[in-house]
Every structure is written in C-alpha cells, then in structure tokens.
C-alpha positions as CSV (number, residue, x, y, z in Angstrom):
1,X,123.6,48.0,91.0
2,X,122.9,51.6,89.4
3,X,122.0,54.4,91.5
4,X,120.0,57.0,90.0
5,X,120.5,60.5,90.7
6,X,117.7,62.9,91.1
7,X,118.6,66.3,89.6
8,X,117.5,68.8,92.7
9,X,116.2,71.9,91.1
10,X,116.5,75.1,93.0
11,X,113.8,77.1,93.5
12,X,114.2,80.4,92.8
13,X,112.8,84.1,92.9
14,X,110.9,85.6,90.4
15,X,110.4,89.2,90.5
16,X,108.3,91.4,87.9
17,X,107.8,95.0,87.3
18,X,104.3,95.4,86.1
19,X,103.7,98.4,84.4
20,X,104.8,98.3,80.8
21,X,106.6,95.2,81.9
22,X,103.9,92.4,82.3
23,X,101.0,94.8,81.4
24,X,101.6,96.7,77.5
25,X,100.7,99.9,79.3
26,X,100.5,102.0,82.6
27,X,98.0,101.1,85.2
28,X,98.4,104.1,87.0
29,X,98.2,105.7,84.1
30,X,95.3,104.3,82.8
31,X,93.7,104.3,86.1
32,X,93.8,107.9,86.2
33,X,92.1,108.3,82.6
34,X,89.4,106.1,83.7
35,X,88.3,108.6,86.5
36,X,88.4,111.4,84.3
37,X,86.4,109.3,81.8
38,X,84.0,108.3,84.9
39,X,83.9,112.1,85.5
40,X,85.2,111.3,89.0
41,X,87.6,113.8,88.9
42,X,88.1,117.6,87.0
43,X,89.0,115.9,83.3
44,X,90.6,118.8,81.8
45,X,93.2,119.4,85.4
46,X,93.4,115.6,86.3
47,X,94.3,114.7,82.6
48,X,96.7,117.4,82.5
49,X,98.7,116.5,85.5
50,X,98.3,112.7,84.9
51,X,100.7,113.4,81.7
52,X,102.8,115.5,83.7
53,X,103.6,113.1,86.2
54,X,103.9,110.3,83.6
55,X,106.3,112.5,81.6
56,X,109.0,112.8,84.9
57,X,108.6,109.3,85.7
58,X,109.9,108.4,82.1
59,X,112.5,111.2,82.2
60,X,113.4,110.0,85.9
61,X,112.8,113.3,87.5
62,X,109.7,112.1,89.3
63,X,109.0,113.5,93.0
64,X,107.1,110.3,93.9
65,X,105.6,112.1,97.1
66,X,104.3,114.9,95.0
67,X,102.6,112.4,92.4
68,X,101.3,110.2,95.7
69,X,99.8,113.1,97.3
70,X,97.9,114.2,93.3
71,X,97.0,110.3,92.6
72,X,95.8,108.9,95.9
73,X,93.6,112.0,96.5
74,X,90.5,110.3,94.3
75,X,90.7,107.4,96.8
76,X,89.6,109.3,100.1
77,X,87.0,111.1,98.0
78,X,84.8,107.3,97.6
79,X,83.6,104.5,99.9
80,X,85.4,101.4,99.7
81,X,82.7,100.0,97.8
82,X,82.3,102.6,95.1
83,X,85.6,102.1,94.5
84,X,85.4,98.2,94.2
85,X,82.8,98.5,91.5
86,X,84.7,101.2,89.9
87,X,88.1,98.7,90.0
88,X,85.9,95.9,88.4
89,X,85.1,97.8,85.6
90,X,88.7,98.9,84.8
91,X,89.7,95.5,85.5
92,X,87.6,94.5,82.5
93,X,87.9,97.5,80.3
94,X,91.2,98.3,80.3
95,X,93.7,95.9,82.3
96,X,92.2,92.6,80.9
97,X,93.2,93.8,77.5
98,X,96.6,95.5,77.8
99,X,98.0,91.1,79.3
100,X,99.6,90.1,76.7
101,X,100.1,86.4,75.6
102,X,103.8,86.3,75.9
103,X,103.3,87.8,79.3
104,X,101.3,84.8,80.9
105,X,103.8,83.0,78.9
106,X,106.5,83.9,80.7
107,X,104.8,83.2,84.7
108,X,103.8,80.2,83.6
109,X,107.0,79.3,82.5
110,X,108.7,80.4,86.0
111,X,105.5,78.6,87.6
112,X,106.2,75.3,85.7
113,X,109.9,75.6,87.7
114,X,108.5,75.8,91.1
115,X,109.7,79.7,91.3
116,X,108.6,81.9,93.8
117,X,106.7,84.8,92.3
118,X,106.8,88.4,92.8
119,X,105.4,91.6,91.6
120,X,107.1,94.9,92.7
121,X,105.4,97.9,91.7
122,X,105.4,101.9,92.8
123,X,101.6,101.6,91.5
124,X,99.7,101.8,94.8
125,X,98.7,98.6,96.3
126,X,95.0,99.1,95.5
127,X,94.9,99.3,91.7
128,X,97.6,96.4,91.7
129,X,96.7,93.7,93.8
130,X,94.0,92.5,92.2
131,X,95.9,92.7,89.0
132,X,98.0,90.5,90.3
133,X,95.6,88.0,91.4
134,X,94.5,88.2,87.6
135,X,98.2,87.2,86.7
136,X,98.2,84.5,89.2
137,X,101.0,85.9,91.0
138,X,100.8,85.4,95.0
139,X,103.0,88.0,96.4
140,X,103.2,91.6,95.5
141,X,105.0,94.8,97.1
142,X,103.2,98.5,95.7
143,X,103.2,101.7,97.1
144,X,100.6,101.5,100.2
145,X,97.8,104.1,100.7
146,X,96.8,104.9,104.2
147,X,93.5,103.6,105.0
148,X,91.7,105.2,108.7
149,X,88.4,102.9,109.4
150,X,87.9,101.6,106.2
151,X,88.4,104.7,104.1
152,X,91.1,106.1,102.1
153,X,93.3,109.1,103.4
154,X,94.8,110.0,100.3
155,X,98.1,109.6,102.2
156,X,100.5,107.1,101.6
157,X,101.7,104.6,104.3
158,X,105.2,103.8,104.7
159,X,108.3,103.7,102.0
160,X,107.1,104.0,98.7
161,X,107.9,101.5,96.2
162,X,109.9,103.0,94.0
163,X,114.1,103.3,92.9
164,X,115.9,102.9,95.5
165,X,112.5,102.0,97.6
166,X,112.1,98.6,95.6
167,X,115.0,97.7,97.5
168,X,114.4,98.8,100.8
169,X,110.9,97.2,100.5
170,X,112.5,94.4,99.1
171,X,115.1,93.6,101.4
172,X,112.2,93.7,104.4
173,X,110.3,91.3,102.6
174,X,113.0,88.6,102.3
175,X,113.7,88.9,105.5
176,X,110.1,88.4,106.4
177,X,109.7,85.6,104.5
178,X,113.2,83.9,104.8
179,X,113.5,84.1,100.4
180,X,116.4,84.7,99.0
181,X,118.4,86.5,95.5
182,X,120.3,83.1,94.7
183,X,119.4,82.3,91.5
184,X,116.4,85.5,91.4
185,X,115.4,87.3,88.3
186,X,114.0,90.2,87.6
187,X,111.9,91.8,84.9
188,X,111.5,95.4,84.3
189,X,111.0,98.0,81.1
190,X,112.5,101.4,83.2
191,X,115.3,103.0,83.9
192,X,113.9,103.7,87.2
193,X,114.2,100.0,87.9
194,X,118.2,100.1,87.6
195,X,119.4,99.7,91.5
196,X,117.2,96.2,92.3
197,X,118.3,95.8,88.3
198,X,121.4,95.7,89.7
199,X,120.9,93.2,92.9
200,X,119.4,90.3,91.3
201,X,121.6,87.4,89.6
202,X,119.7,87.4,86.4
203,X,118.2,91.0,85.2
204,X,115.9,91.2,82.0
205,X,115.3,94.3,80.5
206,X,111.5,94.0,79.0
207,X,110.5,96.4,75.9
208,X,112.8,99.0,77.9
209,X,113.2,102.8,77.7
210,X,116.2,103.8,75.7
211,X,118.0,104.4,78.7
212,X,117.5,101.1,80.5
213,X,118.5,99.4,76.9
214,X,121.4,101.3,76.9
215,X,122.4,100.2,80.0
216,X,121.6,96.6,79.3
217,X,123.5,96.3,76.4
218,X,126.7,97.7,78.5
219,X,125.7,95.1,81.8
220,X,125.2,92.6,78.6
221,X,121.5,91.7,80.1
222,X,119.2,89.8,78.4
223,X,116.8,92.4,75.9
224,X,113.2,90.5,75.7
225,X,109.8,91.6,74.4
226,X,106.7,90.5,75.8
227,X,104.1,92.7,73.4
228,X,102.2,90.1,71.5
C-alpha cells in the first residue's frame, strides 16, 4: 500500500506599495492635478506645491505632516458626495489607465497561491481604497483623514503611513489580524520603502529609484518591472 503525501502549501503575506509600484504613476499625485484641472483648487499655487512635495518625497526629505496638512485640505472643502463623483471620474480617467498588465499579473499570481494580500500606502485612505478594490486586493493600510459627521477635516487621523510608519501600522495590523512575515513579500519602487524593505523575508524592488536599486543590488533583492 502507497501513501500519498499531500504537499501543504503555506499561505503567505503579500504586501504592495502602490504608487509607482502596482500603479505606473502617483495617485496622489495625479489626484492633485485632477483638482486643479476640475478648477477645485488655485491651479497655478496647488500645481506648484503639488511638485514640491513630490520632489522631497523622491529626494526623501519629505515632512509628511506638512504635505498632509496641503493635500487633505481639498477634502473638508466638499460633501462626501461631491467628492464620490469627483473619485469616479479619476477612477476612470486617470487610475484605470496607469494598471498595467504585468501588475494584475503579478496579484493574480499571489491570488492563485492562496496569499494573503495587502496594499500599504502613505496615499490617504480615500483616494486608495477604492483603487484597491479595483485591484482586487482585500486589505489595505493608507494614511487616514479625519472625518467629524460625515465630512472631511483636512486633518489626518492617527500614524501616518509612511517610512518608518508602514511598520508601526504594520505591526498593529498583524496583530489585529493574527498574520504573520513567515514567508511575506513585499513590493515597492522607493527608497522610502527601505525599513518594512527590510522586515519582510522576500523584498522586491519594482521599477525602483536609483537609490532603492542601489540598495537592492547590495541586499541582492530581486530587481522586477511591472510597466507593460
């Protein structure tokens, strides 16, 4: 009599930056441009210190706090609604186009393994999540806006999501959830990314900043592209 052995296949945690990572392109960013474009905010100024802050976050010399306080502002200035129509539209116009093939490759790949999925993001939680539900990935941790009886403060709530807050947001959620790093990945293009880079058992650098590559090449992670 044979027995047959069943190979038991851990399941594991999958963990993606999104912007520039999964998406070819900023959705803060972008998000930003499109209220200037909308004429929701003073074009000339809003475009202006959109690339300012963009700038420091690729030099790493962002004040995250300062950028919150600029980019979350536009939020308390509309009703909920508004801005749900105003989302739909960028959904379609500009996040829609900037998913790349290779990335909805690459989640259905870790969703053919049985992988638990996870987007961590310093994008704030409105502009993301319902990117994420476009991805088809369940879970997500972004930077949280306050919100006082159904409207937007322009504050943020709680630790911001990003550096070294990834992993304080990070380890919360595990704990919350009873996951684990045992076998976890995790995707990311920036520099910024580098301590939860530095946590996870397999780290990916994804089209990264010259800084990130540099780094990868001296960790020997794996260097992938995900631009179609």
């Amino acid at each position: 009599m044979r027995l047959s052995i069943k190979k038991v296949q851990i399941v594991a945690l999958a963990i993606f930056d999104l912007d520039n990572t999964l998406l070819n392109g900023d959705s803060d960013y972008m998000w930003g441009q499109f209220l200037a474009q909308q004429g929701r905010v003073d074009t000339k100024h809003y475009e202006k210190e959109n690339q300012r802050f963009y700038d420091e976050y690729v030099a790493g010399t962002l004040d995250i706090y300062e950028f919150l306080e600029f980019s979350l502002a536009p939020l308390s200035q509309m009703e909920m609604s508004e801005l749900e129509e105003l989302h739909n539209r960028f959904m379609d116009e500009h996040i829609r186009p900037v998913i790349t093939t290779q990335s909805r490759s690459l989640i259905q790949k870790h969703v053919e393994q049985n992988d638990t999925l996870l987007i961590i993001t310093a994008t704030n939680l409105f502009i993301t999540e319902p990117i994420a539900e476009e991805l088809g990935i369940p879970n997500i941790l972004a930077t949280d806006a306050e919100i006082i009886d159904n409207r937007y403060t322009g504050k943020v709530y709680g630790t911001p999501c990003f550096r070294e807050g990834k992993v304080k947001r990070l380890a919360i959620w595990l704990k919350e959830t009873d996951e684990n790093l045992a076998g976890s990945y995790f995707y990311s293009d920036s520099h910024n990314d580098i301590p939860l880079l530095e946590l996870v058992e397999k780290s990916i650098a994804v089209d990264p900043d010259d800084t990130l590559r540099s780094h990868a090449k001296i960790k020997g992670w794996d260097i992938i592209s995900l631009k179609d």
